[in-house]
PDB file of N, CA, C and O in Angstrom, chain B, residues numbered from 101:
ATOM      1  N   UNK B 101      -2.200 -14.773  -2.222  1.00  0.00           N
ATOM      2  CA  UNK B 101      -1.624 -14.988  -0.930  1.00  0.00           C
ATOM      3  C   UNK B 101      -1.842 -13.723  -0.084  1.00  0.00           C
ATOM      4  O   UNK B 101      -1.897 -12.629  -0.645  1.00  0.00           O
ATOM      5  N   UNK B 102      -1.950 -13.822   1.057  1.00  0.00           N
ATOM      6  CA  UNK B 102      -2.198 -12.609   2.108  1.00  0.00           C
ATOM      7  C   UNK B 102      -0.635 -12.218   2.636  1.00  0.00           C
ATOM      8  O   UNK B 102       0.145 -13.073   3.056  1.00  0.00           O
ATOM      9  N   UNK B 103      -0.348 -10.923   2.551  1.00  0.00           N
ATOM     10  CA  UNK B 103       0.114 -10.504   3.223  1.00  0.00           C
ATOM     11  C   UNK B 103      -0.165  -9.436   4.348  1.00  0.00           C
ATOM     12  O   UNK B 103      -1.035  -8.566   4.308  1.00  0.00           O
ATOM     13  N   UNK B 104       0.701  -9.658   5.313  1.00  0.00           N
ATOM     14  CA  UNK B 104       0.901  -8.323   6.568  1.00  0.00           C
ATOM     15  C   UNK B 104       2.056  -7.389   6.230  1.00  0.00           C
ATOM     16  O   UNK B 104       3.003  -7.918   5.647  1.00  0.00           O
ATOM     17  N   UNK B 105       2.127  -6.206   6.474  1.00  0.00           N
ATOM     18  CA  UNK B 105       3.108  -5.250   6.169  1.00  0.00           C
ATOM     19  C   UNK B 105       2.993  -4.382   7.434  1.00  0.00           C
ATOM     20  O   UNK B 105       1.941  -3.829   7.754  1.00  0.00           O
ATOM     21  N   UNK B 106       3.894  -4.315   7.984  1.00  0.00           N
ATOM     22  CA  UNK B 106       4.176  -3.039   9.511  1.00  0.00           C
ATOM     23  C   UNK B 106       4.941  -2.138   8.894  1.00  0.00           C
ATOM     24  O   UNK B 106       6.141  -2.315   8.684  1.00  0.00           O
ATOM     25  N   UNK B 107       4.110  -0.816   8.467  1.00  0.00           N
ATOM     26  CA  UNK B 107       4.508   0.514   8.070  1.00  0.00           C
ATOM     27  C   UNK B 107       5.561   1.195   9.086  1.00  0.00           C
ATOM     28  O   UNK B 107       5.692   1.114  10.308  1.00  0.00           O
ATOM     29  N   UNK B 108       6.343   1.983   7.962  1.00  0.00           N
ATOM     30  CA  UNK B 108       7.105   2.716   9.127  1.00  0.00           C
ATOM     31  C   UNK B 108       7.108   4.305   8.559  1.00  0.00           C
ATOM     32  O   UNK B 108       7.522   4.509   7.418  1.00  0.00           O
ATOM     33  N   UNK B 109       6.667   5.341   9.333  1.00  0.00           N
ATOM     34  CA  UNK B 109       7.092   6.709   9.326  1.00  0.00           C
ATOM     35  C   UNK B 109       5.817   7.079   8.799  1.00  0.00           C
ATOM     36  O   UNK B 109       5.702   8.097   8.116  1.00  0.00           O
ATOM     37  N   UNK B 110       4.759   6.264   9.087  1.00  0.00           N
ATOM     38  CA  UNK B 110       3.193   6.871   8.676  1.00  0.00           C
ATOM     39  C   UNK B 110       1.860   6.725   9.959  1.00  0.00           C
ATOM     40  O   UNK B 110       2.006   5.869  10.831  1.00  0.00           O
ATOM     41  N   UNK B 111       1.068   7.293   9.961  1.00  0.00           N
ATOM     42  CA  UNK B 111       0.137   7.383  10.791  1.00  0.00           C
ATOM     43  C   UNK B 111      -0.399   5.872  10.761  1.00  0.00           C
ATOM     44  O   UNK B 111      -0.561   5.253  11.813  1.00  0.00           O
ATOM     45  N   UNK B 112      -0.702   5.236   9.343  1.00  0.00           N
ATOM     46  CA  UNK B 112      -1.146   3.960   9.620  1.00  0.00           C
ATOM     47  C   UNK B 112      -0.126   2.893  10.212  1.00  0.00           C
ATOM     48  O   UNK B 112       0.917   3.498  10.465  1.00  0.00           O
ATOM     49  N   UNK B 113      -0.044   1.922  10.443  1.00  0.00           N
ATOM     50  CA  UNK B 113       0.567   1.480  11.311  1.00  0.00           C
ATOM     51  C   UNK B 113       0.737  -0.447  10.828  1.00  0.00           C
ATOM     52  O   UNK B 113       1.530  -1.235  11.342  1.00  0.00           O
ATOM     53  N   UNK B 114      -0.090  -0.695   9.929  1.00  0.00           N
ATOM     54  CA  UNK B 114      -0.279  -1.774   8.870  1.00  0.00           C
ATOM     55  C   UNK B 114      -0.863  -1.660   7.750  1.00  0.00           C
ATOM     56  O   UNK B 114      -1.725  -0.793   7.608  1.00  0.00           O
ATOM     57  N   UNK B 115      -0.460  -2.648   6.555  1.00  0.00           N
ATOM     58  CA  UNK B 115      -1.380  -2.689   5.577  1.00  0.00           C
ATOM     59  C   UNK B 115      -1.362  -4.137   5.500  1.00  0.00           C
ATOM     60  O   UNK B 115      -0.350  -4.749   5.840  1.00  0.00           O
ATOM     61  N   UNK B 116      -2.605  -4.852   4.999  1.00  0.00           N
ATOM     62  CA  UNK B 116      -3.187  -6.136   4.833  1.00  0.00           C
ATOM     63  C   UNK B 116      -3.594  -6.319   3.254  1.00  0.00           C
ATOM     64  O   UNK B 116      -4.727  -5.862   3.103  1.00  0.00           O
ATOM     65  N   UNK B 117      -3.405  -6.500   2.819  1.00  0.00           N
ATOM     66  CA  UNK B 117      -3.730  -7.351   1.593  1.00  0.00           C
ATOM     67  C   UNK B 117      -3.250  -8.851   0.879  1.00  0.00           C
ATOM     68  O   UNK B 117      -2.388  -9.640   1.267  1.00  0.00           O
ATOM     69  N   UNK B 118      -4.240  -8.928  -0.430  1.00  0.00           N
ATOM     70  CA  UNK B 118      -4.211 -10.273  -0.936  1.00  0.00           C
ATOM     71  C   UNK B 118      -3.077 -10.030  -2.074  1.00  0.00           C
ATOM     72  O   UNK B 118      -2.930  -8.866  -2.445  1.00  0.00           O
ATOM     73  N   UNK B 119      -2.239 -11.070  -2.675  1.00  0.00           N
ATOM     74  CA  UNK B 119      -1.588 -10.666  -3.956  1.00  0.00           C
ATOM     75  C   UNK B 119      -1.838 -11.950  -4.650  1.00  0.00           C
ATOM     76  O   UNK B 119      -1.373 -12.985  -4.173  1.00  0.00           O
ATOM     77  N   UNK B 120      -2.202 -11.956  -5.218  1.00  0.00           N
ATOM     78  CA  UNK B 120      -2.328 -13.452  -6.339  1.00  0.00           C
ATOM     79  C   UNK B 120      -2.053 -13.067  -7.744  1.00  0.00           C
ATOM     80  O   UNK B 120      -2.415 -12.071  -8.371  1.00  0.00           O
ATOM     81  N   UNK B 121      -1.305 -14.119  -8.108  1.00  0.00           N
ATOM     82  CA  UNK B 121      -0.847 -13.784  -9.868  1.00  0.00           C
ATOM     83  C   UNK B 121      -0.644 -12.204  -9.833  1.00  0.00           C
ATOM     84  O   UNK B 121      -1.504 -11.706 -10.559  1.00  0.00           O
ATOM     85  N   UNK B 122       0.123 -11.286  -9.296  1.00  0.00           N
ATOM     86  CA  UNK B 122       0.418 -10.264  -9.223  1.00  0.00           C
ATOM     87  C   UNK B 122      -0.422  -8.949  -9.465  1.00  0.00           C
ATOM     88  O   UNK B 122      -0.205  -7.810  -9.879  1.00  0.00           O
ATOM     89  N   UNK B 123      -1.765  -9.873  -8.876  1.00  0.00           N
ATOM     90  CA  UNK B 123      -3.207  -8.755  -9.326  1.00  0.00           C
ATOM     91  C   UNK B 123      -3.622  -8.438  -7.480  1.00  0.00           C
ATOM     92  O   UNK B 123      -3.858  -9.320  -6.654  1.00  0.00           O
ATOM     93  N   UNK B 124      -3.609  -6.980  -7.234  1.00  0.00           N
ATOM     94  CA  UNK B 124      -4.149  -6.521  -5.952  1.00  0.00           C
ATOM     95  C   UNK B 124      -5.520  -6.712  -5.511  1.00  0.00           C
ATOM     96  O   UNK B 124      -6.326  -6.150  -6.252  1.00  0.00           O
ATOM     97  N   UNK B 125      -6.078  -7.400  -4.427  1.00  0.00           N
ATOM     98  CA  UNK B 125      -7.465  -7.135  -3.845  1.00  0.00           C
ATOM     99  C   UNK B 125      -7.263  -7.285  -2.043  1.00  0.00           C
ATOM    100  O   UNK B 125      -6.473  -7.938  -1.361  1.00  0.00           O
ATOM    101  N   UNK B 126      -8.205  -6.495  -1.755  1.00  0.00           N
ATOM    102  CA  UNK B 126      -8.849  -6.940  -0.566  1.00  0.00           C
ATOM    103  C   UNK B 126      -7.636  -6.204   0.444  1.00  0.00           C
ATOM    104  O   UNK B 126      -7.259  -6.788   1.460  1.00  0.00           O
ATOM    105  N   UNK B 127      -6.986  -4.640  -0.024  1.00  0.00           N
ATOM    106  CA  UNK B 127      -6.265  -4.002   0.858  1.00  0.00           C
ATOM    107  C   UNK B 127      -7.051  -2.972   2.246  1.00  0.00           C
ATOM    108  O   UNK B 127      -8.054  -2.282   2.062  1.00  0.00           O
ATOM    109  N   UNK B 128      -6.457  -3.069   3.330  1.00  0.00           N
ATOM    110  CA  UNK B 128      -6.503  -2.895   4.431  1.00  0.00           C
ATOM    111  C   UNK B 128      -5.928  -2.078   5.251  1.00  0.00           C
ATOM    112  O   UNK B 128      -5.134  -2.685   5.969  1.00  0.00           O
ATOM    113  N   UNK B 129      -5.988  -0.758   5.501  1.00  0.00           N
ATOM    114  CA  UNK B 129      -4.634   0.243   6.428  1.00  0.00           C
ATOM    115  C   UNK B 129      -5.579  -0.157   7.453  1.00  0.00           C
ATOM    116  O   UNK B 129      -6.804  -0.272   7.457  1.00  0.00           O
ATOM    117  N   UNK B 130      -4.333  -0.404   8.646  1.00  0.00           N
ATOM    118  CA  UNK B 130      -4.497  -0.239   9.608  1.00  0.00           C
ATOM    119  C   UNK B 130      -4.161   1.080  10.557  1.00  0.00           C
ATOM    120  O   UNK B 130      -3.020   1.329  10.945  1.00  0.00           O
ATOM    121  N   UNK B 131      -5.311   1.877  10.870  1.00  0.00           N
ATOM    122  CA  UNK B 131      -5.002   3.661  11.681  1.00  0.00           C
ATOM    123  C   UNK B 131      -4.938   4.469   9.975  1.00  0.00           C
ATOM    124  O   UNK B 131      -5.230   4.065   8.850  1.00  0.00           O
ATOM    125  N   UNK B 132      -4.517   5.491  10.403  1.00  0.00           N
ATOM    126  CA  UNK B 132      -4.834   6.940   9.476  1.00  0.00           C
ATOM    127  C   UNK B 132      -5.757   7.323   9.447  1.00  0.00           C
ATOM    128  O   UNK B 132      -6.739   7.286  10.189  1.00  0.00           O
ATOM    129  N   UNK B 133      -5.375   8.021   7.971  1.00  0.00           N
ATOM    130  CA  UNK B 133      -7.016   8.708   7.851  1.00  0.00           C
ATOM    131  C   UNK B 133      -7.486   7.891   6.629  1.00  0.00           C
ATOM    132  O   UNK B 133      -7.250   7.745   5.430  1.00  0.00           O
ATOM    133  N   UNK B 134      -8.609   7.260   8.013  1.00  0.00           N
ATOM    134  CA  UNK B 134      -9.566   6.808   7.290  1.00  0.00           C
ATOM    135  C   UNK B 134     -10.283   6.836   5.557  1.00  0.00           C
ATOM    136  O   UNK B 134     -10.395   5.944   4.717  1.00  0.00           O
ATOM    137  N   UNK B 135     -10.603   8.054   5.552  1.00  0.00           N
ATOM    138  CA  UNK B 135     -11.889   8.213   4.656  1.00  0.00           C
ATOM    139  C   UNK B 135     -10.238   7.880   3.147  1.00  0.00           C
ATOM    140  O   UNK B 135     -10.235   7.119   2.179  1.00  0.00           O
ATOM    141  N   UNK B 136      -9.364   8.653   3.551  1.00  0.00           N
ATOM    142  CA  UNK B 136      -8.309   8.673   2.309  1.00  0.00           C
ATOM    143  C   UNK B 136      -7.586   7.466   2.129  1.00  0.00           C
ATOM    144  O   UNK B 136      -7.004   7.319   1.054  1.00  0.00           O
ATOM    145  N   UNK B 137      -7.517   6.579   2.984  1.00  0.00           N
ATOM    146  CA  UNK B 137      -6.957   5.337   3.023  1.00  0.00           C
ATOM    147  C   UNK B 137      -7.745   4.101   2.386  1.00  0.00           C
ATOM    148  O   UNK B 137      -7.265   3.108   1.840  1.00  0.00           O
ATOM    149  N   UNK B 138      -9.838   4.618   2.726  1.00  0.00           N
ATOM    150  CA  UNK B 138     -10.323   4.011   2.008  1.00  0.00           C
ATOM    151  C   UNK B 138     -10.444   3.697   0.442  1.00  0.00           C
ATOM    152  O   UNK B 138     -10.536   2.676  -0.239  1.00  0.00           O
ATOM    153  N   UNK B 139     -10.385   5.539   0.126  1.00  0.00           N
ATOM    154  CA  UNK B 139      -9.931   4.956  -1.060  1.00  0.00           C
ATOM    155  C   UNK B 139      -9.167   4.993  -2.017  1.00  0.00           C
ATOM    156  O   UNK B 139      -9.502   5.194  -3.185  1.00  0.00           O
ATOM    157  N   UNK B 140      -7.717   4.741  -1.478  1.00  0.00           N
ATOM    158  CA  UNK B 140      -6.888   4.401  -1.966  1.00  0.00           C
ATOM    159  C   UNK B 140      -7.016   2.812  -2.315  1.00  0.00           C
ATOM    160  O   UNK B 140      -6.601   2.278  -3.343  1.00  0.00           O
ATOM    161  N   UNK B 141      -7.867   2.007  -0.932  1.00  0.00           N
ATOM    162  CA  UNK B 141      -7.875   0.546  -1.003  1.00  0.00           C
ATOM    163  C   UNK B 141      -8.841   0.575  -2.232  1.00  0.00           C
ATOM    164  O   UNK B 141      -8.629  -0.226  -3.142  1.00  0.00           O
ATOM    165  N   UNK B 142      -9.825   1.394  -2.309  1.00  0.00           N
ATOM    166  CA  UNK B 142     -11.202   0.512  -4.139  1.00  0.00           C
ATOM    167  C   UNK B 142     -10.214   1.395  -5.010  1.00  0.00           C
ATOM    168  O   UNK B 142     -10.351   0.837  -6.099  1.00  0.00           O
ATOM    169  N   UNK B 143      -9.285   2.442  -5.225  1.00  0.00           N
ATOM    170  CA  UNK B 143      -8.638   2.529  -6.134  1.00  0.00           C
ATOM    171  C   UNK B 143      -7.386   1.719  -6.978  1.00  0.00           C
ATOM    172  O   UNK B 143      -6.986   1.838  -8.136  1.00  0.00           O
ATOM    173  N   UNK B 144      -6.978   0.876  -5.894  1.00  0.00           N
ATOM    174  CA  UNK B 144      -5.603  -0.461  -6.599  1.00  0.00           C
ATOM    175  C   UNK B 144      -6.192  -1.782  -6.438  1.00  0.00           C
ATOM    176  O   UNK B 144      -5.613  -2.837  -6.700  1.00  0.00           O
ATOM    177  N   UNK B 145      -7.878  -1.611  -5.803  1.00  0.00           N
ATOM    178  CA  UNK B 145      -8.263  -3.449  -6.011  1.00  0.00           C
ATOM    179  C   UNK B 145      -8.118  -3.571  -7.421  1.00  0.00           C
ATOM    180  O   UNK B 145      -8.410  -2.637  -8.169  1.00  0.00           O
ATOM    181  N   UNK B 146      -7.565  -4.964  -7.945  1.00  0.00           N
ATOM    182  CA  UNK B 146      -7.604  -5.585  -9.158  1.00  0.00           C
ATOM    183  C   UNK B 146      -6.910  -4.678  -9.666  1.00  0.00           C
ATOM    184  O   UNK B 146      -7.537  -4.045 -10.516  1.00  0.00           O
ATOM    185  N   UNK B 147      -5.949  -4.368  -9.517  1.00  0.00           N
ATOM    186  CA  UNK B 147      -4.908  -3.164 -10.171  1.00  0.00           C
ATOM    187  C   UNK B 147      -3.693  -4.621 -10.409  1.00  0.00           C
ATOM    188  O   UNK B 147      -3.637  -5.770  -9.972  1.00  0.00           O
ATOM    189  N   UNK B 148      -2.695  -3.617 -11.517  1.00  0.00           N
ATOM    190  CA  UNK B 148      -1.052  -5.085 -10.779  1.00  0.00           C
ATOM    191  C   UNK B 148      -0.721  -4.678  -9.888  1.00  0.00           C
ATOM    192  O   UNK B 148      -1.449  -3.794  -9.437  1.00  0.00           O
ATOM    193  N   UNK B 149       0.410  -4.997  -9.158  1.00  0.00           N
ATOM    194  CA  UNK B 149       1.008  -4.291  -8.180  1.00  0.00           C
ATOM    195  C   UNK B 149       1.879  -3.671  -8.748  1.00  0.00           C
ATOM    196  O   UNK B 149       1.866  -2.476  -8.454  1.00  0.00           O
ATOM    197  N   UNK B 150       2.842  -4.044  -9.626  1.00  0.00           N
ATOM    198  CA  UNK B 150       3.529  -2.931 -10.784  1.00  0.00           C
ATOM    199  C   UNK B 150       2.874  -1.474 -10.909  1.00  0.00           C
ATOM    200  O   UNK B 150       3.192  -0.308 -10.675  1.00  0.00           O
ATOM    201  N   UNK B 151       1.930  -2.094 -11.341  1.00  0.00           N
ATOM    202  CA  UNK B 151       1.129  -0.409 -11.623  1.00  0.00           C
ATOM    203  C   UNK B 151       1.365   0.484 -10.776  1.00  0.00           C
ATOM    204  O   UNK B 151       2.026   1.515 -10.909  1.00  0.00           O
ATOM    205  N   UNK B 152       0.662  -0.029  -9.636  1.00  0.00           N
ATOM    206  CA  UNK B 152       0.391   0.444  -8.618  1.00  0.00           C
ATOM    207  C   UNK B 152       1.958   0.980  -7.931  1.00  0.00           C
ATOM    208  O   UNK B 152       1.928   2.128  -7.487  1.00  0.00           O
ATOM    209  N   UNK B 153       3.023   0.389  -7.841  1.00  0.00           N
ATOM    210  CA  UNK B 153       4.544   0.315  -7.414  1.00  0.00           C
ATOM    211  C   UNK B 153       4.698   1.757  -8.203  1.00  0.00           C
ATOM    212  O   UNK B 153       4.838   2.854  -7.664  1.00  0.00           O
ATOM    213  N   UNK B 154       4.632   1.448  -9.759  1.00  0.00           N
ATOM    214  CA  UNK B 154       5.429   2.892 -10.579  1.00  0.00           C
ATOM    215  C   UNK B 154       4.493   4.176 -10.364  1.00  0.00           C
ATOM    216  O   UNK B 154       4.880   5.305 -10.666  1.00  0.00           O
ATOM    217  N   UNK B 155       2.995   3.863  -9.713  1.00  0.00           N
ATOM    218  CA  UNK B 155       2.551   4.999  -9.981  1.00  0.00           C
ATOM    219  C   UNK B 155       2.473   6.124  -8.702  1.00  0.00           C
ATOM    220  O   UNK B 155       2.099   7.294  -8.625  1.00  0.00           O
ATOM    221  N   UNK B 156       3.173   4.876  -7.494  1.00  0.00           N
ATOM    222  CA  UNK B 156       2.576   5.539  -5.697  1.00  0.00           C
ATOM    223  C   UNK B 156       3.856   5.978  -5.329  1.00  0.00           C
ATOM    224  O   UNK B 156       3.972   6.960  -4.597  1.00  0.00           O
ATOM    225  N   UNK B 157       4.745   5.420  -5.713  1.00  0.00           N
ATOM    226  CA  UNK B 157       6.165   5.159  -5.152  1.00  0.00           C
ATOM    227  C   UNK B 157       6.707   6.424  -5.432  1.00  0.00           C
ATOM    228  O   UNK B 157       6.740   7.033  -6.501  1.00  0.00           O
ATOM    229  N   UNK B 158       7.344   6.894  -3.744  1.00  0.00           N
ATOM    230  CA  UNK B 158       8.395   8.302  -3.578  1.00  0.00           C
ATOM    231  C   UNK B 158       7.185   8.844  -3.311  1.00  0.00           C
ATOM    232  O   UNK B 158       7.645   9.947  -3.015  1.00  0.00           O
ATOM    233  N   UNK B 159       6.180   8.965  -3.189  1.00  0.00           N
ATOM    234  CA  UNK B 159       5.175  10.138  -2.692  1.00  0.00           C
ATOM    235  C   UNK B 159       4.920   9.945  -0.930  1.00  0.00           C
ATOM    236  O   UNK B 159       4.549   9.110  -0.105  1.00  0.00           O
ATOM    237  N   UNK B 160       5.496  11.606  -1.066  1.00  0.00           N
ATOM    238  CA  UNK B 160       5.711  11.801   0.267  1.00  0.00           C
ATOM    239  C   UNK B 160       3.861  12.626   1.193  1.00  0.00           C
ATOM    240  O   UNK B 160       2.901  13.211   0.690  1.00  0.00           O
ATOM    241  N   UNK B 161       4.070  12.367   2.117  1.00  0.00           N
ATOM    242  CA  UNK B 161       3.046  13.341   3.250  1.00  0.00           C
ATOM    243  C   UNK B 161       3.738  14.196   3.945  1.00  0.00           C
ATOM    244  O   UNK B 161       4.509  13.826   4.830  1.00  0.00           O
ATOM    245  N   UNK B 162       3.467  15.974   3.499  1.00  0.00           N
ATOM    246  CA  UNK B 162       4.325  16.707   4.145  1.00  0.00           C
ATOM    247  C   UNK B 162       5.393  16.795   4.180  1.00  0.00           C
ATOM    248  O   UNK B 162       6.063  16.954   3.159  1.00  0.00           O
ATOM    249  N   UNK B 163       5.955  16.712   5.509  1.00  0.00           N
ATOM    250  CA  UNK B 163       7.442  16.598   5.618  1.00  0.00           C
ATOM    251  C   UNK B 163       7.946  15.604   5.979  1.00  0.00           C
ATOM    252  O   UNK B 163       9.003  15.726   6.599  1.00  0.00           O
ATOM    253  N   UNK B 164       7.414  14.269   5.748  1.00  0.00           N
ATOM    254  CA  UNK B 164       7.574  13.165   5.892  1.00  0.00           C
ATOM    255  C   UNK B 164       8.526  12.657   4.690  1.00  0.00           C
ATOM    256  O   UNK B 164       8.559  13.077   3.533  1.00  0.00           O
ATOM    257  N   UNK B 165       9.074  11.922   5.120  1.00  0.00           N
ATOM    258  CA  UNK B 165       9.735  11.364   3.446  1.00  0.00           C
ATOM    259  C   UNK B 165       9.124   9.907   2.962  1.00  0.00           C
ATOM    260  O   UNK B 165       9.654   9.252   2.064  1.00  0.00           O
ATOM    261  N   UNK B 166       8.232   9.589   3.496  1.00  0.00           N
ATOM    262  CA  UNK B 166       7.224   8.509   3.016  1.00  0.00           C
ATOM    263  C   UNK B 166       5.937   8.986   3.199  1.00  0.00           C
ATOM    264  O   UNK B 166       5.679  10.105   3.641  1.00  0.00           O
ATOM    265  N   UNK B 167       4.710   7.726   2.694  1.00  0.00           N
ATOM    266  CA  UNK B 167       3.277   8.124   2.704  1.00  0.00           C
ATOM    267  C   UNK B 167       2.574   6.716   3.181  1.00  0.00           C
ATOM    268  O   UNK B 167       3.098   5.730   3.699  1.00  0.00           O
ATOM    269  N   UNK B 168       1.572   6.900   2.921  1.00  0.00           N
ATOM    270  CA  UNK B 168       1.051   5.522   3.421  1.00  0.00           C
ATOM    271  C   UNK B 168       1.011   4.955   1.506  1.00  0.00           C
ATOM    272  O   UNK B 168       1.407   3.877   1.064  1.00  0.00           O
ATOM    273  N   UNK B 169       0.428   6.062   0.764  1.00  0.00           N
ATOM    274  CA  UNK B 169       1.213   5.092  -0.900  1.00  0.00           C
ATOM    275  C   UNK B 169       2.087   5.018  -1.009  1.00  0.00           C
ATOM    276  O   UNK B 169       2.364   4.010  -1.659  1.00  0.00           O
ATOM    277  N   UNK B 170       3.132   5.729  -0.638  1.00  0.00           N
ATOM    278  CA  UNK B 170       4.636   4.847  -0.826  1.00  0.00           C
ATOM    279  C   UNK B 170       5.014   3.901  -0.115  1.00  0.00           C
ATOM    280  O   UNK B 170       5.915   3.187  -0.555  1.00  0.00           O
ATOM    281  N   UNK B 171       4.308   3.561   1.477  1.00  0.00           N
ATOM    282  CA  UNK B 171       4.471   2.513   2.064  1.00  0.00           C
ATOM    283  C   UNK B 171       3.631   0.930   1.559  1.00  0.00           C
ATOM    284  O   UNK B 171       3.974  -0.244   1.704  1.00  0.00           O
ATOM    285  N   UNK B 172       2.620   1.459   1.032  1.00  0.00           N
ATOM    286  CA  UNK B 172       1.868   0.296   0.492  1.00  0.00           C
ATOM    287  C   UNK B 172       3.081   0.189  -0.902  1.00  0.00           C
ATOM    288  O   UNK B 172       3.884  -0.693  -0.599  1.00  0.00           O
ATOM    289  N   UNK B 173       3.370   0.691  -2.029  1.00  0.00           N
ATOM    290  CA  UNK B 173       4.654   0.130  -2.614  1.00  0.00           C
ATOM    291  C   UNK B 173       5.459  -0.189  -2.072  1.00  0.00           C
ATOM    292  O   UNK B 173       6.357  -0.268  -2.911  1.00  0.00           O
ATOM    293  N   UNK B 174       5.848  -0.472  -1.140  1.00  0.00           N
ATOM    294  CA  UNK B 174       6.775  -0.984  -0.529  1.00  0.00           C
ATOM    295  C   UNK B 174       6.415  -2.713   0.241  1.00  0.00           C
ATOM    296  O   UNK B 174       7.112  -3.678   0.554  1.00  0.00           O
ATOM    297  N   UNK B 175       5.359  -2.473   0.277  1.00  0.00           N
ATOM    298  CA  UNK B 175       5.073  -3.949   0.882  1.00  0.00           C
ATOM    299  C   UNK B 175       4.849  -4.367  -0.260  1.00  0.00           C
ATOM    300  O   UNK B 175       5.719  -5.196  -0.528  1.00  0.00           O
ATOM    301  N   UNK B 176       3.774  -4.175  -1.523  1.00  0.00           N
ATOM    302  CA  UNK B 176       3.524  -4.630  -2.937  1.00  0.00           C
ATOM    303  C   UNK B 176       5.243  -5.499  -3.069  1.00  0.00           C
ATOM    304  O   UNK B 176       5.496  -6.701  -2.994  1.00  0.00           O
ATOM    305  N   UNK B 177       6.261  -4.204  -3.306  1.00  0.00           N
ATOM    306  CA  UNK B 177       7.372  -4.418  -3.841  1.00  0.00           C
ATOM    307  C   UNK B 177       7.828  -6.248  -3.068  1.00  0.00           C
ATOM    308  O   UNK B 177       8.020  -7.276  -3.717  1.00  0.00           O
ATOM    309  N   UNK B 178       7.893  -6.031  -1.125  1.00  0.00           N
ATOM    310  CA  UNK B 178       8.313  -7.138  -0.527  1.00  0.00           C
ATOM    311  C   UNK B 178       7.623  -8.284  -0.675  1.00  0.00           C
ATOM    312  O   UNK B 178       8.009  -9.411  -0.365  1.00  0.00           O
ATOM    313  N   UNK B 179       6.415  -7.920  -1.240  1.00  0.00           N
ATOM    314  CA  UNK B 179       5.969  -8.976  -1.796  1.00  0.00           C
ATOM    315  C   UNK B 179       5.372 -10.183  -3.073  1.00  0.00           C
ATOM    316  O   UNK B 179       4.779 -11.260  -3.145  1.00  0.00           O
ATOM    317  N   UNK B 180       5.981  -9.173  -3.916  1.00  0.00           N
ATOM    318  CA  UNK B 180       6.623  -9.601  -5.018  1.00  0.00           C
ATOM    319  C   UNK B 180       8.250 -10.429  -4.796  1.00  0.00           C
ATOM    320  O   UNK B 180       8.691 -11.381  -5.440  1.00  0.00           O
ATOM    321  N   UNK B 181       8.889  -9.684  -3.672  1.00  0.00           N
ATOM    322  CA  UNK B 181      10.184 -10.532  -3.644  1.00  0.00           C
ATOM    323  C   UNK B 181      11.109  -9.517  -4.246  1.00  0.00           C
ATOM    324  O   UNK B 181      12.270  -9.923  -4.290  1.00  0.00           O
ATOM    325  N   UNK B 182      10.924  -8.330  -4.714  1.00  0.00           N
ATOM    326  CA  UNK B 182      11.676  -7.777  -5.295  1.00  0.00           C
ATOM    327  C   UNK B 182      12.573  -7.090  -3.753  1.00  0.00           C
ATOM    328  O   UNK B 182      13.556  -6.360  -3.885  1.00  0.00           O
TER     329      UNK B 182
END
């Protein structure tokens, strides 16, 4: 299933991806930085989202208290339902 996710407290500004049977493909930031956002997306294709949840989650940018990986766990998470 596709989801949309509207980030909050990060340069990107969306993330897009597929979740089926709880396996990641076909993720998408919308804005940031680029080149690091890319690949974060070929690093969790076909990942679980679990994985991906215990391994991104709480990692901050700077003095930010989120990231764009802790924001992508966070949509993973909403879209699992958890």
């Amino acid at each position: 299933m596709h989801h949309v996710y509207a980030t909050r407290g990060t340069c990107a500004k969306a993330i897009e991806f597929d979740l089926n049977d709880g396996i990641i493909s076909n993720v998408q930031f919308r804005g940031g930085c680029h080149g690091n956002l890319q690949g974060i997306s070929k690093l969790v294709e076909g990942m679980k989202a679990e994985d991906v949840i215990a391994r991104c989650s709480g990692i901050r940018c700077g003095i930010k208290s989120t990231s764009c990986p802790d924001q992508l766990t966070k949509a993973l998470a909403e879209a699992l339902g958890k």
